[in-house]
N, C-alpha and C positions, 0 to 999 in steps of 0.2 A: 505584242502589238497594242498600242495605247486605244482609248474608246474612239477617239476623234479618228485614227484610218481603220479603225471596222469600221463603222460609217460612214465613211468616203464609199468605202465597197460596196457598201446598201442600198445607199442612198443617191437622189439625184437632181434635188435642189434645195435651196436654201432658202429658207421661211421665215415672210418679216410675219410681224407682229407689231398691232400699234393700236390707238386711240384714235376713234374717226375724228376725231379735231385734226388731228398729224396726216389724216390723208394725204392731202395735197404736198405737201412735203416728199412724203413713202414713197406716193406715188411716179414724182419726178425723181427718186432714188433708182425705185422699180424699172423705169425705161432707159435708164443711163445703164442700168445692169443686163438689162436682159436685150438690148438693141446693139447698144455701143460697145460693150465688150460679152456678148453672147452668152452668158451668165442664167443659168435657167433660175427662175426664183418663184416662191408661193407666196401668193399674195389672193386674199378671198377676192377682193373687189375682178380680177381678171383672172377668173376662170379657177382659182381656188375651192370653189364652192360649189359642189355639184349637185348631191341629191340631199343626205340630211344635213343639219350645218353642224351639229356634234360631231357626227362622225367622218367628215370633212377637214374640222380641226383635229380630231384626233389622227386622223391619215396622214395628214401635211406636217404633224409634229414626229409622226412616226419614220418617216419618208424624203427626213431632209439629214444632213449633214450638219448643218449650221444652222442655229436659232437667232434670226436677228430682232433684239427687240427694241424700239423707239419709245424711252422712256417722257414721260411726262405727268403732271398731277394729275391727269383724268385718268391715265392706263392705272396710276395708283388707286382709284378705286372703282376699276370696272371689273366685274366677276369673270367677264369672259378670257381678258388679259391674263387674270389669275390664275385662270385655269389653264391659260396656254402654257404661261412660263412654267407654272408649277409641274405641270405632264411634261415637258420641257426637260427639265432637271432629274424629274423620277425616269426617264428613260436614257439618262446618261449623253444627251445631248451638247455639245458644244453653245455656247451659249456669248454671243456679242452683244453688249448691252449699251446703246446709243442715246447720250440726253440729250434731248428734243426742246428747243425752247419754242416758247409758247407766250405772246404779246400779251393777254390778259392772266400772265399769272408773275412774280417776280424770278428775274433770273437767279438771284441765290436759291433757289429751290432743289432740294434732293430727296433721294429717293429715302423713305423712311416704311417705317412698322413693318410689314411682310414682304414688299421689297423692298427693301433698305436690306434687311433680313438673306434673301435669298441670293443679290447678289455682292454681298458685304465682302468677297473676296475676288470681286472679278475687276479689271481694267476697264472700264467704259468708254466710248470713244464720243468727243465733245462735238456734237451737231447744233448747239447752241446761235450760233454767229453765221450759220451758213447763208449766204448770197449769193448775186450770179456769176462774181468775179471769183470766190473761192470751192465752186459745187464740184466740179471736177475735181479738186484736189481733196476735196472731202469724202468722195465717194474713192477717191482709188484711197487713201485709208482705210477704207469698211472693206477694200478688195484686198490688199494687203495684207491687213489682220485674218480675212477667209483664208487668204492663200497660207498663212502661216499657220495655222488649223488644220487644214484638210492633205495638203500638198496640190503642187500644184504640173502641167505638163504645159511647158510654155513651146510656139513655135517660134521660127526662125523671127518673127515679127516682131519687136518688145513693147508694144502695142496690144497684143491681142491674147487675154486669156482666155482658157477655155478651162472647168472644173472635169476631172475623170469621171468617166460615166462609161457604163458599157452602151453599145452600141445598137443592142436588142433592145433596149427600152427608149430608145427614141421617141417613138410616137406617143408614152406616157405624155408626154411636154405638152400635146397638143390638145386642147381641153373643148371640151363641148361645147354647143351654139346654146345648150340650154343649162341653165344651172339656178339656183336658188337665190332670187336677189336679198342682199341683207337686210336689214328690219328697216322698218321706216323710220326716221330720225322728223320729230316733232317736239318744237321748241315756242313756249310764248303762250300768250293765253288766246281765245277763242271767241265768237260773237256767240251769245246763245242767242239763237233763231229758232229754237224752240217754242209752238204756237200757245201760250200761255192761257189759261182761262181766267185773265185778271178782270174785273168787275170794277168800274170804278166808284167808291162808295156816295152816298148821298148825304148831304150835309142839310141842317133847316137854317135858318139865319137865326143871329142870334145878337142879344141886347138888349137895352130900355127905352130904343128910339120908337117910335110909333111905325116906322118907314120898316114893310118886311121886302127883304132882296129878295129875288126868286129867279133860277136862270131855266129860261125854256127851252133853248138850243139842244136841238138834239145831236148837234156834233161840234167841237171847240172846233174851229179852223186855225189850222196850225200853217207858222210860214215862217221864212228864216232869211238875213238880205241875203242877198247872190252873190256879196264880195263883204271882206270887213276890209275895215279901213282903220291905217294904224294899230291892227291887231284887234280889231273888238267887232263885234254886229249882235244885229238885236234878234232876238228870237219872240215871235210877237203869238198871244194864241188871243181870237175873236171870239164872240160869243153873241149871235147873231141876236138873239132873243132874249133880253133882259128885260126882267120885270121889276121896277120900284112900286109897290104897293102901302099904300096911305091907308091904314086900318081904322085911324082917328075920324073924330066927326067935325074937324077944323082944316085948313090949310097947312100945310107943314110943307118946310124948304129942306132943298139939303144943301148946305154950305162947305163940303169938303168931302172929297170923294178919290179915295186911297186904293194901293195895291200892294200887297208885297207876296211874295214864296217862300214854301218850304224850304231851306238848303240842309239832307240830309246825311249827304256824301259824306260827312267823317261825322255823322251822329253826334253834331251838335244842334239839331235841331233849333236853327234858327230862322226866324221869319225876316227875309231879304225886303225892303223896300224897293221898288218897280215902279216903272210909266204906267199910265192907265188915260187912255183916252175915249172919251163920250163922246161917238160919233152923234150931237147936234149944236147947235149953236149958242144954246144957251148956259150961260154962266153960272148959275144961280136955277135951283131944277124949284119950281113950284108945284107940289099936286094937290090936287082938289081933295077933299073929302071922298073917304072910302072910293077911292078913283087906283086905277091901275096906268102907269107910265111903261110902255114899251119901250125898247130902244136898243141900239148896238153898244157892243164895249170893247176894248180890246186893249188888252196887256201887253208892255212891251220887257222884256229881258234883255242885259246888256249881258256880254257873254265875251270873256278874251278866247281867241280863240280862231277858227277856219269855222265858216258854215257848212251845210253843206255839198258833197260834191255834183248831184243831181236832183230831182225834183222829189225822187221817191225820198232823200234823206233828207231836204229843205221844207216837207211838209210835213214835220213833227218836232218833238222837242227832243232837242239836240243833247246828244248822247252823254254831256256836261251836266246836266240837270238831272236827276234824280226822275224812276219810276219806282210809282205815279207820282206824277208831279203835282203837289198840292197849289191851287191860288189862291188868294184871300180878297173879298174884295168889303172894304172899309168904307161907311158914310160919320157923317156927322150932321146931326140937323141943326135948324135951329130954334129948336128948343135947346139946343148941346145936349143931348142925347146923342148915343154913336148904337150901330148896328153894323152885325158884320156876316160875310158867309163864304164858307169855304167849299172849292169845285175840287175833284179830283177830275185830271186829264191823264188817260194810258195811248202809249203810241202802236198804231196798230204794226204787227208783224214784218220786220223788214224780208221782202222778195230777194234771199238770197242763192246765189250759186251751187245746187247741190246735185251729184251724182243722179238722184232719180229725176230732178225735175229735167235735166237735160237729155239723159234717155225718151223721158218725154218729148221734149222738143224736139230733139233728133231725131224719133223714131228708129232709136237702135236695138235691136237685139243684144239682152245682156248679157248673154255667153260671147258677144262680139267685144268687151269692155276687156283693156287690154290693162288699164289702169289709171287711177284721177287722183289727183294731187290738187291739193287746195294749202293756202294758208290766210289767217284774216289779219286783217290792219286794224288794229279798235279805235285808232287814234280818229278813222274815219271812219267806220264802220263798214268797211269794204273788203269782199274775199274776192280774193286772184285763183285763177282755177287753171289746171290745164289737164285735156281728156285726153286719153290715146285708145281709139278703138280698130276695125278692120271691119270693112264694108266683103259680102258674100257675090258681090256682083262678077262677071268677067274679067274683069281685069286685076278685082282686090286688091284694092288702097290698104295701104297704111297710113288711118287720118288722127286729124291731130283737131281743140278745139282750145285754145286760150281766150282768156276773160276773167272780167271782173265782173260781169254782172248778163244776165241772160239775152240781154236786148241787144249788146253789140260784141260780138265776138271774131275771131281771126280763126282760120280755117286752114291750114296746109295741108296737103297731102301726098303720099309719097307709092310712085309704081316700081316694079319692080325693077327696071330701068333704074331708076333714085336710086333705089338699093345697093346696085350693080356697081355707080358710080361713089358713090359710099366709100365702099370695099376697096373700091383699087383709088382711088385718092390716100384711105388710110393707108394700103400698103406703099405705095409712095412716096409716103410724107412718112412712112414708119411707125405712126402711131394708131394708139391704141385707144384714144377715144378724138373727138372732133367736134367741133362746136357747130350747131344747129338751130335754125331761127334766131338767129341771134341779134337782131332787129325786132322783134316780137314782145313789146310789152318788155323791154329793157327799162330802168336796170330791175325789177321785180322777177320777171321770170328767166331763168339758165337751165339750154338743156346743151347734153351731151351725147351724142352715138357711140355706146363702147362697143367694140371689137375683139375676140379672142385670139389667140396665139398665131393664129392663121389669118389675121384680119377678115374674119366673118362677123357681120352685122348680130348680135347678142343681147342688144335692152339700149334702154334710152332713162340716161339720167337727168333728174328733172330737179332743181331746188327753184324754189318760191321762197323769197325774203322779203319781207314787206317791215313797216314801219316797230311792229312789237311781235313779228311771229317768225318763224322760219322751219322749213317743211323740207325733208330731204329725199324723195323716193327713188328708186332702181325699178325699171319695169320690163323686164322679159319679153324680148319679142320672137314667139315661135315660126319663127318664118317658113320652117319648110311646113307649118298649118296653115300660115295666108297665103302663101304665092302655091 
């Protein structure tokens, strides 16, 4: 008896294997097999996964019949894949090896170094081109190739197959409402909102003109317009309390009165020329002898770009500009003498979306935190967040909190009744996850209701895609603790 029917004998399903890019893919494999032609199959994402995750994959590799694995560049170098197929092979497993295409990588791509290696004598089967007009005919090849594998006991129907299994281990199939969700998937870079101790330094004027600049302002006021136009707006910072100071024992003018900026961002440290407007009317500044001139100033920055999107991010300098942001402000008298003095402006800490500060707000107990998912936008400096916690009240909600920022948020929540309806819609409709809120801060945030074998309610999948980030969490809902 060849390896492939002693493990028909043993075993009692068939285990994909894939690269979570390929989910979505697997997973429309996964329901065509295990719905459409009743085909028991391992797959972590539904119910694969139960208590530790090693020994989970080592179970599901021990425990199947057929190894199906969906090849692509990423499975070529993830350790875990590795490890499946390689335990895979060391236990004499049957092994189908499916190349998966993949839109950001090129189609001539093959499997190379250790798998190139481990399946360099097997038949592959080409999932490259799959659509929706050939998905069926692609999957009954992957059923096909099984059946040719394992054996198969077809009925009267030619329609309907079913893999041999003894009949006493039925209920194996059925997997638990609780199980280990897979690692968080976090992609892109991050706002650091971390409360910094930057000090902004002190600069004295400096030059040969008689005229010392002196700025008194104890805070730049910083402002940004409310729309650009044609792509640009200005970023303007004030400076309520400017002193021009006449040191000399004569009259001195000043005939030219300049602005420019640090621009550090690719450390070329150059001084950018700017608008600079003297809020008074006079053209030509005259001071008297050893006399001091008060006055406003305000610098203006042109900036390509979006301003931006509320008041807290349009009162500071725009996330384009370099911290701290160095100004320079330039005179020239006339004597022509010049004198010049540099401010340092830091923006204070943006108010952003975070796990404690909403347990704060909320007043939740945080053994109630069911799980929170955030991802940032840098392009605007904006985190999208969504919370799932469980209120201890009578009735025990399953709540929900999406936002981008603390001030206005969206609140759903779900009674056990919801729940109820959940359940038998998915078993209805057959499927194994559902789409939820799905009006809620579209297109940024996607959640999912998955279901197990049994269509019982089992975690809630949540991705956040934002403009430079993306966030992919699974969150466990132990239900029979809240209800």
């Amino acid at each position: 008896m060849d390896v492939a029917m002693q493990n028909t004998q043993k075993a009692q399903h068939i285990m994909f294997s894939y690269e979570w890019k390929s989910e979505s893919l697997v997973s429309k494999i996964f329901f065509y097999l295990t719905k459409v032609q009743s085909i028991p199959v391992w797959m972590d994402r539904y119910g694969g996964i139960n208590q530790c995750l090693t020994t989970s994959m080592a179970e599901g590799v021990e425990n199947c019949c057929v190894f199906v694995c969906f090849l692509t560049p990423e499975y070529q170098e993830s350790l875990n894949c590795k490890k499946e197929l390689t335990y895979a092979v060391q236990k004499g497993k049957s092994i189908i090896p499916c190349l998966v295409g993949n839109e950001n990588k090129n189609e001539k791509w093959k499997p190379s170094q250790w798998l190139g290696l481990t399946i360099s004598d097997m038949v592959y089967l080409n999932f490259r081109n799959i659509n929706e007009i050939n998905f069926e005919n692609k999957c009954q090849e992957l059923i096909d190739k099984i059946n040719s594998i394992i054996g198969i006991k077809r009925s009267e129907s030619p329609d309907q197959t079913i893999i041999i299994e003894d009949e006493s281990d039925e209920e194996d199939l059925q997997i638990s409402s609780s199980f280990i969700p897979p690692e968080i998937i976090r992609e892109g870079p991050q706002i650091n909102d971390e409360i910094l101790e930057i000090i902004p330094k002190i600069y004295s004027s400096e030059g040969d003109s008689s005229i010392r600049l002196i700025n008194q302002s104890k805070e730049i006021e910083c402002n940004q317009d409310l729309y650009a136009r044609n792509g640009k707006f200005f970023n303007s910072f004030t400076f309520p309390r400017f002193i021009f100071h006449n040191t000399s024992s004569e009259y001195v003018g000043i005939l030219q009165l300049s602005a420019q900026y640090e621009n550090n961002c690719e450390n070329s440290n150059k001084w950018i020329p700017c608008q600079l407007i003297l809020n008074q009317d006079q053209q030509i500044i005259n001071i008297e002898p050893n006399k001091l001139l008060l006055c406003s100033i305000t610098i203006k920055i042109e900036l390509n770009g979006s301003p931006g999107v509320d008041n807290q991010h349009r009162f500071r300098a725009h996330h384009l500009l370099p911290q701290p942001l160095k100004l320079k402000i330039n005179i020239e008298d006339t004597q022509m003498k010049h004198a010049s003095l540099i401010i340092e402006q830091v923006n204070r800490p943006l108010n952003l979306p975070t796990l404690e500060k909403l347990i704060d707000q909320l007043n939740i107990c945080q053994s109630n935190i069911l799980g929170f998912v955030s991802a940032d936008d840098c392009l605007i400096e904006i985190r999208y967040f969504a919370l799932v916690y469980y209120s201890n009240d009578e009735n025990s909600f399953i709540k929900f909190s999406f936002g981008c920022d603390l001030s206005s948020r969206r609140s759903p929540s779900w009674d056990k009744q919801y729940v109820k309806n959940l359940q038998k819609k998915a078993k209805q409709e057959k499927k194994f996850e559902l789409i939820v809120h799905e009006n809620i801060f579209d297109p940024f945030i996607h959640c999912l209701a998955l279901f197990d074998h049994c269509f019982r309610l089992q975690a809630i999948y949540i991705k956040i895609k934002t403009n430079t980030s993306i966030t992919i969490q699974t969150i466990s809902l132990p239900i029979q603790q809240i209800f």
